[in-house]
Jmol script that loads the backbone (N, CA, C; Angstrom):
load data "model"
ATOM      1  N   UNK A   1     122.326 -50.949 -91.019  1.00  0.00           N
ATOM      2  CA  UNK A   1     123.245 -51.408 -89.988  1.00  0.00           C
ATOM      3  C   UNK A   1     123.317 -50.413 -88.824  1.00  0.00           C
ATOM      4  N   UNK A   2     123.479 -49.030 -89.322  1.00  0.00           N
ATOM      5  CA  UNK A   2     123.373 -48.042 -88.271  1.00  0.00           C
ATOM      6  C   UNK A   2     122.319 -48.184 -87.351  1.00  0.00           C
ATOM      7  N   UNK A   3     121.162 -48.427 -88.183  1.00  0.00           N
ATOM      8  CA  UNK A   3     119.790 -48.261 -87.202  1.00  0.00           C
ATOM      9  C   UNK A   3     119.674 -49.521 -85.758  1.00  0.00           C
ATOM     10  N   UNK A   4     120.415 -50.876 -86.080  1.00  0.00           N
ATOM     11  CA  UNK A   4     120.810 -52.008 -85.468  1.00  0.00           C
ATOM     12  C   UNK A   4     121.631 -51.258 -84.296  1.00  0.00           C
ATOM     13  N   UNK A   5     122.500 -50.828 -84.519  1.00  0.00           N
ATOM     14  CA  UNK A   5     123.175 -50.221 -83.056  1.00  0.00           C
ATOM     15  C   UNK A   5     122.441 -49.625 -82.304  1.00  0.00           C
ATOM     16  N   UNK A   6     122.005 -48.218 -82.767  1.00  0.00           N
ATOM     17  CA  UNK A   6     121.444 -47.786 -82.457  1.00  0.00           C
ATOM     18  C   UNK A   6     120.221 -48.594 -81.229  1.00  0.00           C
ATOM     19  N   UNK A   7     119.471 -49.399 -82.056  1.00  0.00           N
ATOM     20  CA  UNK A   7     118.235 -50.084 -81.160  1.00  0.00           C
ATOM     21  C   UNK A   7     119.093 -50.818 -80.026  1.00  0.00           C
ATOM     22  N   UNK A   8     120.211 -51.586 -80.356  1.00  0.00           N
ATOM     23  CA  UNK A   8     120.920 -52.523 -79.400  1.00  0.00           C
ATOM     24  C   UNK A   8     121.476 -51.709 -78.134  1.00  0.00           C
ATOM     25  N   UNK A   9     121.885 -50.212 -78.334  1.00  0.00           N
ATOM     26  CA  UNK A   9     121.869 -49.749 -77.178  1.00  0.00           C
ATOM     27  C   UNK A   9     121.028 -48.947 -76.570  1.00  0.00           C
ATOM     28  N   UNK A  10     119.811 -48.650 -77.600  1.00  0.00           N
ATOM     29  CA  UNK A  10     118.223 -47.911 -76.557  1.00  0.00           C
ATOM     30  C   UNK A  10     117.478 -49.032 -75.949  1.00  0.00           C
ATOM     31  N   UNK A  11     117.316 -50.239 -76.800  1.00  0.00           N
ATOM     32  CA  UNK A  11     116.523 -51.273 -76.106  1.00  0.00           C
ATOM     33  C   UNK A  11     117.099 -51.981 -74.054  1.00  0.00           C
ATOM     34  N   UNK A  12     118.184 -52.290 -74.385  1.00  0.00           N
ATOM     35  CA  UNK A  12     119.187 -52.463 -73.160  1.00  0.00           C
ATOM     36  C   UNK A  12     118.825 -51.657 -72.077  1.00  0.00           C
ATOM     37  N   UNK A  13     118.999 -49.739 -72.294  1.00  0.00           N
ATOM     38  CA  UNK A  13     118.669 -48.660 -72.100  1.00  0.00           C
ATOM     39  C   UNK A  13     117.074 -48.483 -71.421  1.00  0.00           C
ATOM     40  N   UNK A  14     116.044 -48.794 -72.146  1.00  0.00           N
ATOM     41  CA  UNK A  14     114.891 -49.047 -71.515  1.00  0.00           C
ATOM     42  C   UNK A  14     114.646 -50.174 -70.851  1.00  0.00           C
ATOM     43  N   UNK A  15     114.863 -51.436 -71.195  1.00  0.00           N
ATOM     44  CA  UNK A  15     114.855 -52.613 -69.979  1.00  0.00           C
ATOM     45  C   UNK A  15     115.432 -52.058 -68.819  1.00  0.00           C
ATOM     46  N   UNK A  16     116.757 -51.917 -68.397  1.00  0.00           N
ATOM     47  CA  UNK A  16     117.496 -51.464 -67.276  1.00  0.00           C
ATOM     48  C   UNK A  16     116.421 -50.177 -66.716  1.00  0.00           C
ATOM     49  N   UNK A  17     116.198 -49.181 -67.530  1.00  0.00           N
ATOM     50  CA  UNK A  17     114.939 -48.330 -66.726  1.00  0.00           C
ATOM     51  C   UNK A  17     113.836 -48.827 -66.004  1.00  0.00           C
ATOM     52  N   UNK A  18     113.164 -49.832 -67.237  1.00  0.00           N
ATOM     53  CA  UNK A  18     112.169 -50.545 -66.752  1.00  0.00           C
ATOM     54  C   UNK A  18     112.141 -51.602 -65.282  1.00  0.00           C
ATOM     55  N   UNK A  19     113.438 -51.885 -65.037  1.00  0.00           N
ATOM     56  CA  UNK A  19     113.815 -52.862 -64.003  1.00  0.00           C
ATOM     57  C   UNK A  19     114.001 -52.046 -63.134  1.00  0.00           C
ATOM     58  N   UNK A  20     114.629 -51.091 -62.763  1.00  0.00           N
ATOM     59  CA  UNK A  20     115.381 -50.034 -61.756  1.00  0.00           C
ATOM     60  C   UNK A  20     114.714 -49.520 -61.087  1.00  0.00           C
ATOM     61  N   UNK A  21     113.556 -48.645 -61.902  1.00  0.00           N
ATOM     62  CA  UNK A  21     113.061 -47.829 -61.761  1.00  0.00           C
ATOM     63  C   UNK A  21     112.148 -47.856 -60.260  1.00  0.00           C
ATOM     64  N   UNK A  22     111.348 -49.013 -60.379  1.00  0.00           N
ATOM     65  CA  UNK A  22     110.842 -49.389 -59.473  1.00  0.00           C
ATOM     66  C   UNK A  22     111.687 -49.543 -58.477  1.00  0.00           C
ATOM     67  N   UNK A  23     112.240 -50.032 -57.941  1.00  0.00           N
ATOM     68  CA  UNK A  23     113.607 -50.303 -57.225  1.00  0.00           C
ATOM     69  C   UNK A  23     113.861 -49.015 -56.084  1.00  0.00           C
ATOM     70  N   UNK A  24     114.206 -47.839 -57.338  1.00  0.00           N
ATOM     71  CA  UNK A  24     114.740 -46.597 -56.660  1.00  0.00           C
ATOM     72  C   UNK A  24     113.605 -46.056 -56.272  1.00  0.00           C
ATOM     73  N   UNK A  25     112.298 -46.057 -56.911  1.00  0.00           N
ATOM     74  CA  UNK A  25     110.869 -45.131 -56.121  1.00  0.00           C
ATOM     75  C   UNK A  25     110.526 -45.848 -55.093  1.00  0.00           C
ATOM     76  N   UNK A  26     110.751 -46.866 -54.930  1.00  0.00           N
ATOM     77  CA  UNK A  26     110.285 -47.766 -53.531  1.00  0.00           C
ATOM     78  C   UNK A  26     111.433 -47.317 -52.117  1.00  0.00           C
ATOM     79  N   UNK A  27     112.513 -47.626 -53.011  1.00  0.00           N
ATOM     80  CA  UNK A  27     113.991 -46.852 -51.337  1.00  0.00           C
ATOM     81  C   UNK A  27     113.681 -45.604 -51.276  1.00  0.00           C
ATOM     82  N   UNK A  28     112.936 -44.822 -52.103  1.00  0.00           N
ATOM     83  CA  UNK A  28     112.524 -43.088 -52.203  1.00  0.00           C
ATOM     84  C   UNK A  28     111.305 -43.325 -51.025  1.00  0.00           C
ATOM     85  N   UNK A  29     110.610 -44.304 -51.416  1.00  0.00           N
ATOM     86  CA  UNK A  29     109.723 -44.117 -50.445  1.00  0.00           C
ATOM     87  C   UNK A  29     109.796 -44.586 -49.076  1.00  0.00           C
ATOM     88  N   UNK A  30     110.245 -45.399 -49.176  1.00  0.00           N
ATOM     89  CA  UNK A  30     110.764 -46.528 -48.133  1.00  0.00           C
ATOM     90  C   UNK A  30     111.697 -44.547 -46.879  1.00  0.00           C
ATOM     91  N   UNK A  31     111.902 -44.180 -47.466  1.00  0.00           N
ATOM     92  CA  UNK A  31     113.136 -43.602 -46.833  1.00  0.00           C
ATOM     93  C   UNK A  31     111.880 -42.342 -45.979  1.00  0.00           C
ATOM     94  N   UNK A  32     110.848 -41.856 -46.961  1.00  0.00           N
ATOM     95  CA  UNK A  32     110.224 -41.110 -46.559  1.00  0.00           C
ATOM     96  C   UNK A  32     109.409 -41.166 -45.664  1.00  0.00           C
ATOM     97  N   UNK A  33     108.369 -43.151 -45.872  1.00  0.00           N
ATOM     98  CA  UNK A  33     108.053 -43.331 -44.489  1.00  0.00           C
ATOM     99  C   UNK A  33     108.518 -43.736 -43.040  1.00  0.00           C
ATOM    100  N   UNK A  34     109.848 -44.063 -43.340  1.00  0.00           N
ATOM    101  CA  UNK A  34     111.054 -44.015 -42.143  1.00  0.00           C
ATOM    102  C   UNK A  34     111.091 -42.523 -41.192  1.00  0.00           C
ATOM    103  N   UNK A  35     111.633 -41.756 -42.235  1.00  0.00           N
ATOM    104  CA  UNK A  35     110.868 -40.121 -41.863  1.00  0.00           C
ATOM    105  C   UNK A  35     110.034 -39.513 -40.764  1.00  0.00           C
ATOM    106  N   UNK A  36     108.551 -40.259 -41.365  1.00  0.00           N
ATOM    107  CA  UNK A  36     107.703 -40.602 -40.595  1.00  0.00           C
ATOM    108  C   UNK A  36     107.476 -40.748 -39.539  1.00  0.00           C
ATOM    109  N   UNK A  37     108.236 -42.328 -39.656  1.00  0.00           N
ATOM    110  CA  UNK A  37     107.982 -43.140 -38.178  1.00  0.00           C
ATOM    111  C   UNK A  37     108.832 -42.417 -37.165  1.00  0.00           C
ATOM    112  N   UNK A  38     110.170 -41.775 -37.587  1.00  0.00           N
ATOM    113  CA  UNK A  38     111.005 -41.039 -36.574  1.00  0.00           C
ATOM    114  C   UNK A  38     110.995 -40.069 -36.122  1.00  0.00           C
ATOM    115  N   UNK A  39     109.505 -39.268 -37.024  1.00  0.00           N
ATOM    116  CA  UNK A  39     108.712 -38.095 -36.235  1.00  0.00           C
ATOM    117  C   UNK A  39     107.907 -38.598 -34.915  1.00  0.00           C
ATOM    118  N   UNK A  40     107.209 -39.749 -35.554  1.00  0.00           N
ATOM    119  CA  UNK A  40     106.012 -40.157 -34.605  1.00  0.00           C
ATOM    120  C   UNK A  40     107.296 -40.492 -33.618  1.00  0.00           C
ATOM    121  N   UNK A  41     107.978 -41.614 -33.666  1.00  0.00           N
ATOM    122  CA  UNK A  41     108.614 -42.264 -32.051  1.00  0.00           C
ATOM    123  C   UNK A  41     109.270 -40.666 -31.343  1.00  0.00           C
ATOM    124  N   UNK A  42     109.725 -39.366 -32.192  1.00  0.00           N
ATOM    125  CA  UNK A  42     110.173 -38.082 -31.199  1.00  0.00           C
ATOM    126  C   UNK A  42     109.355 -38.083 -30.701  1.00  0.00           C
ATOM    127  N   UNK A  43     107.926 -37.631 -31.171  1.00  0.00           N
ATOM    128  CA  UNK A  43     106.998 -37.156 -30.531  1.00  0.00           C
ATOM    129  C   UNK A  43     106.361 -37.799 -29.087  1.00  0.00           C
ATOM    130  N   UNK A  44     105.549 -39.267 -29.883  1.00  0.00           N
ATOM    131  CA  UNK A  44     104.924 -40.256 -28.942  1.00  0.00           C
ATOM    132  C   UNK A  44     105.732 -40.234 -27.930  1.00  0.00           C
ATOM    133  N   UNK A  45     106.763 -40.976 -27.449  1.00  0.00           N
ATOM    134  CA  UNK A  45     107.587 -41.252 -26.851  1.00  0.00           C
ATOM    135  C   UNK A  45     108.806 -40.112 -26.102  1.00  0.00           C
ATOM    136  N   UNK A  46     108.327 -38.874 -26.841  1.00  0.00           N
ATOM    137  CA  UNK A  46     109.270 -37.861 -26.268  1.00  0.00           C
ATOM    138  C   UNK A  46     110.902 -37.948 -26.008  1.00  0.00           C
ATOM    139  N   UNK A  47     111.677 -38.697 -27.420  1.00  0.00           N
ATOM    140  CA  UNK A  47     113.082 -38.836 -27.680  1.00  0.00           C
ATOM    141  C   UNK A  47     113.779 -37.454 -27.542  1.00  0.00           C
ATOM    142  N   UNK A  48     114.756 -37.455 -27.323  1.00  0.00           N
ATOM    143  CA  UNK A  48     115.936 -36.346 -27.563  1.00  0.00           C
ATOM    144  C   UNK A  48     116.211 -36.202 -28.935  1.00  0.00           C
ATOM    145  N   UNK A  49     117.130 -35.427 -29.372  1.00  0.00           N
ATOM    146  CA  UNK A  49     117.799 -35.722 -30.824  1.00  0.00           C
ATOM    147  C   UNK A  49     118.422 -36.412 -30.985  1.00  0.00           C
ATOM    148  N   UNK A  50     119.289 -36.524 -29.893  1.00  0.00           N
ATOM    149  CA  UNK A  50     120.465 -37.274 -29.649  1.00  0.00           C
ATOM    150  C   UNK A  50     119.828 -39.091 -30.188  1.00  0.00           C
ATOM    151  N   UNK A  51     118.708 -39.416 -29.323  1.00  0.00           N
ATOM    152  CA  UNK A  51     118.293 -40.653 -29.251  1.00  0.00           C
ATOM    153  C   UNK A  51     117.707 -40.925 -30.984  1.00  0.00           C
ATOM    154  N   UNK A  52     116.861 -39.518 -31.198  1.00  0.00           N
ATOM    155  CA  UNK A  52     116.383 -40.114 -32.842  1.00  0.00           C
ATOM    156  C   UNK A  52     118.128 -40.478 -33.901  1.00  0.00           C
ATOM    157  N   UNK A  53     118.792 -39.990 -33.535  1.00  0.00           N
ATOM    158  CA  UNK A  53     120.048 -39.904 -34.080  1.00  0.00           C
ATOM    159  C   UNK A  53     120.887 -40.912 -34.042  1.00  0.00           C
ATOM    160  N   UNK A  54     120.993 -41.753 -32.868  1.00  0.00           N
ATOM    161  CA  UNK A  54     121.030 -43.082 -32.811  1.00  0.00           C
ATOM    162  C   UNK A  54     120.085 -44.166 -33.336  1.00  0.00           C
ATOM    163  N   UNK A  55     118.979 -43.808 -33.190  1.00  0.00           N
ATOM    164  CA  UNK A  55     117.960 -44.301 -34.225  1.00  0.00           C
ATOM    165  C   UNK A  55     118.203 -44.610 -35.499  1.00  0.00           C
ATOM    166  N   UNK A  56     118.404 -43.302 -36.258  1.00  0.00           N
ATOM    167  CA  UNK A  56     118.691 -43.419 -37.808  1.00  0.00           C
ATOM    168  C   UNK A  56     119.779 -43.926 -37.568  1.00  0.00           C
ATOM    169  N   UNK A  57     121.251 -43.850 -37.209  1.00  0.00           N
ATOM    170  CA  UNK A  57     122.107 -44.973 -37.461  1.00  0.00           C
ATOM    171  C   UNK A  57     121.784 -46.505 -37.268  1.00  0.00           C
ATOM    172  N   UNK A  58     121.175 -46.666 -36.625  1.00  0.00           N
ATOM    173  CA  UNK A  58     121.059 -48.156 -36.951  1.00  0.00           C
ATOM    174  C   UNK A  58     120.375 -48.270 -37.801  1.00  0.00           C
ATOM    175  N   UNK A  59     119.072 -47.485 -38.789  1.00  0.00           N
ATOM    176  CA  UNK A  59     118.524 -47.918 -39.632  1.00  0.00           C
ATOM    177  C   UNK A  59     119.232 -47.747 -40.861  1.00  0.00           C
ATOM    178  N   UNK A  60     120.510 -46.607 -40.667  1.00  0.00           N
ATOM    179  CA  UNK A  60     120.983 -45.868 -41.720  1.00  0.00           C
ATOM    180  C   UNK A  60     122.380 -47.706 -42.420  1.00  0.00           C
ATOM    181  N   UNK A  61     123.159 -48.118 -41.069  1.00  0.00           N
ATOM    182  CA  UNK A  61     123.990 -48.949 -40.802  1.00  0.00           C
ATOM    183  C   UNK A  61     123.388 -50.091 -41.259  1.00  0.00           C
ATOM    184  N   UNK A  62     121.907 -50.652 -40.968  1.00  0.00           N
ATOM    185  CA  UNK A  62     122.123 -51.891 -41.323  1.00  0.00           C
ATOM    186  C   UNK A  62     121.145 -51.837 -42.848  1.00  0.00           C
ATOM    187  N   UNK A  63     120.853 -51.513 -43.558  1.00  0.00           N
ATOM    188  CA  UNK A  63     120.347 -51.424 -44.957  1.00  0.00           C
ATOM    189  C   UNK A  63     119.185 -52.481 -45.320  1.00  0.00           C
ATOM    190  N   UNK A  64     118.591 -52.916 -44.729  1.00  0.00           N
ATOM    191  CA  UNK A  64     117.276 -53.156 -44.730  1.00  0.00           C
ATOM    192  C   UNK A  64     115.736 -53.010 -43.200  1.00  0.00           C
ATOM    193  N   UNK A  65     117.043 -52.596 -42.073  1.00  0.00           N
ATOM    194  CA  UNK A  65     115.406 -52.413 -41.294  1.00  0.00           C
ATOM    195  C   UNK A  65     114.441 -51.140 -41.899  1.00  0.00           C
ATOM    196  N   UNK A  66     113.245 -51.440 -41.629  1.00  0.00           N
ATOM    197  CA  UNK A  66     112.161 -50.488 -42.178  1.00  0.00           C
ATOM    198  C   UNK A  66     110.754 -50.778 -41.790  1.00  0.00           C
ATOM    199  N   UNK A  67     109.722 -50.508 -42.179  1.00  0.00           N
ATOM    200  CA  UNK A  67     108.542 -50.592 -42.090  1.00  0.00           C
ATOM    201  C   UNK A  67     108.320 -51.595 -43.282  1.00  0.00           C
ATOM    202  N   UNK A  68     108.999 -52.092 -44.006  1.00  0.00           N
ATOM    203  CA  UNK A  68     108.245 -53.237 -45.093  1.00  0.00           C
ATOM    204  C   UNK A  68     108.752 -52.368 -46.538  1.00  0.00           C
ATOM    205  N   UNK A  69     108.208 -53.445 -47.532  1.00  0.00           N
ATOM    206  CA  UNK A  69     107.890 -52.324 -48.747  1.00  0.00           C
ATOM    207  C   UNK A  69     106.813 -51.793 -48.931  1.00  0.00           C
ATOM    208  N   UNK A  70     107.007 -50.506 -48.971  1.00  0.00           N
ATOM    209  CA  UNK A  70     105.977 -49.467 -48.952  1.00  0.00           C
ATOM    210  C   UNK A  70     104.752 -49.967 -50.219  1.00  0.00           C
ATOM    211  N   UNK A  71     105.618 -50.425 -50.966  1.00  0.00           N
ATOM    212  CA  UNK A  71     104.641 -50.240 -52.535  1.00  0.00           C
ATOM    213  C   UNK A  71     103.594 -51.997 -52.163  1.00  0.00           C
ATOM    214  N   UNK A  72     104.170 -52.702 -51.104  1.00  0.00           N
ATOM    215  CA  UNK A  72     102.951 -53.374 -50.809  1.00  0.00           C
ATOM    216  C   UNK A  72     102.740 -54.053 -49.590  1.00  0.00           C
ATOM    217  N   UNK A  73     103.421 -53.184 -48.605  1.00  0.00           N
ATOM    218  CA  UNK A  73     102.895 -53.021 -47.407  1.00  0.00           C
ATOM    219  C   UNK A  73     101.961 -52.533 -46.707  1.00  0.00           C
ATOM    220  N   UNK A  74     100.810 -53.094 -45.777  1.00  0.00           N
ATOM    221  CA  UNK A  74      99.494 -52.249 -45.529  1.00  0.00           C
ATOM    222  C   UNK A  74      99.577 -52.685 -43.928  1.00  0.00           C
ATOM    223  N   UNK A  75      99.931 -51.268 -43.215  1.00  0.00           N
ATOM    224  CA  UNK A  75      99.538 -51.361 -41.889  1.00  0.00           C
ATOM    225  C   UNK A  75      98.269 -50.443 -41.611  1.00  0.00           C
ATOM    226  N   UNK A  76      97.456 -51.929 -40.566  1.00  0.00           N
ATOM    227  CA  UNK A  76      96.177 -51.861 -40.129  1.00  0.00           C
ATOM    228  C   UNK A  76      95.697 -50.738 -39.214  1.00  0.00           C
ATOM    229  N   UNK A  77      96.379 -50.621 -38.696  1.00  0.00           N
ATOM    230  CA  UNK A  77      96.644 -49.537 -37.066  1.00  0.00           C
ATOM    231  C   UNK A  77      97.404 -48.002 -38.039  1.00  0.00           C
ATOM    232  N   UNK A  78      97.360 -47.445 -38.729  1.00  0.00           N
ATOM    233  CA  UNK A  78      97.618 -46.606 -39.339  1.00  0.00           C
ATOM    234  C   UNK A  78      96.943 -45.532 -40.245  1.00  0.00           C
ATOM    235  N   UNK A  79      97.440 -44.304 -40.504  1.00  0.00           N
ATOM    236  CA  UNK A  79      96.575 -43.773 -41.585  1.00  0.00           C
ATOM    237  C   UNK A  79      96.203 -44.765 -42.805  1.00  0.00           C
ATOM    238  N   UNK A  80      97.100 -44.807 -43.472  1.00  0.00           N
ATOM    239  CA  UNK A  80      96.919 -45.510 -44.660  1.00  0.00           C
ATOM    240  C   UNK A  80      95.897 -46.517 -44.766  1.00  0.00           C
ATOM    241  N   UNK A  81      95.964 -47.490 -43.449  1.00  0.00           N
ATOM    242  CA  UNK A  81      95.136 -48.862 -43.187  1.00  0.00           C
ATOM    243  C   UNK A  81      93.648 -48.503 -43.173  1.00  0.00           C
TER     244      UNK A  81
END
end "model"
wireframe off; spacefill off
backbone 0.3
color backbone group
């Protein structure tokens, strides 16, 4: 009977990992090539801080603009591409 609990709360335990997981390494990444892009637009474009700073608030404020999902997004015009 012990061993029954036991599994009923590791099994639960690994599904929820198994589901999540992915989830959180993708906004990990998602966040890093945001990063990125807000090096390139300082640079290219020659922003202030001030302006990248307004930048990230709106990306920070509205919780999905981005470059796509990273884990299967492929831009052509890019390193990666």
């Amino acid at each position: 009977m012990r061993e029954y609990r036991i599994l009923s709360v590791i099994i639960p335990a690994f599904l929820a990992f198994a589901i999540f997981y992915p989830v959180l390494a993708a906004a990990q990444s998602l966040k890093e090539n945001n990063e990125i892009l807000f090096e390139q637009l300082q640079r290219v474009h020659g922003l202030s801080d001030k302006q990248m700073d307004s930048i990230r608030t709106i990306f920070r404020e509205s919780g999905y603009v981005g470059q796509g999902n990273p884990a299967i997004t492929k831009h052509p015009i890019t390193p990666q591409g």
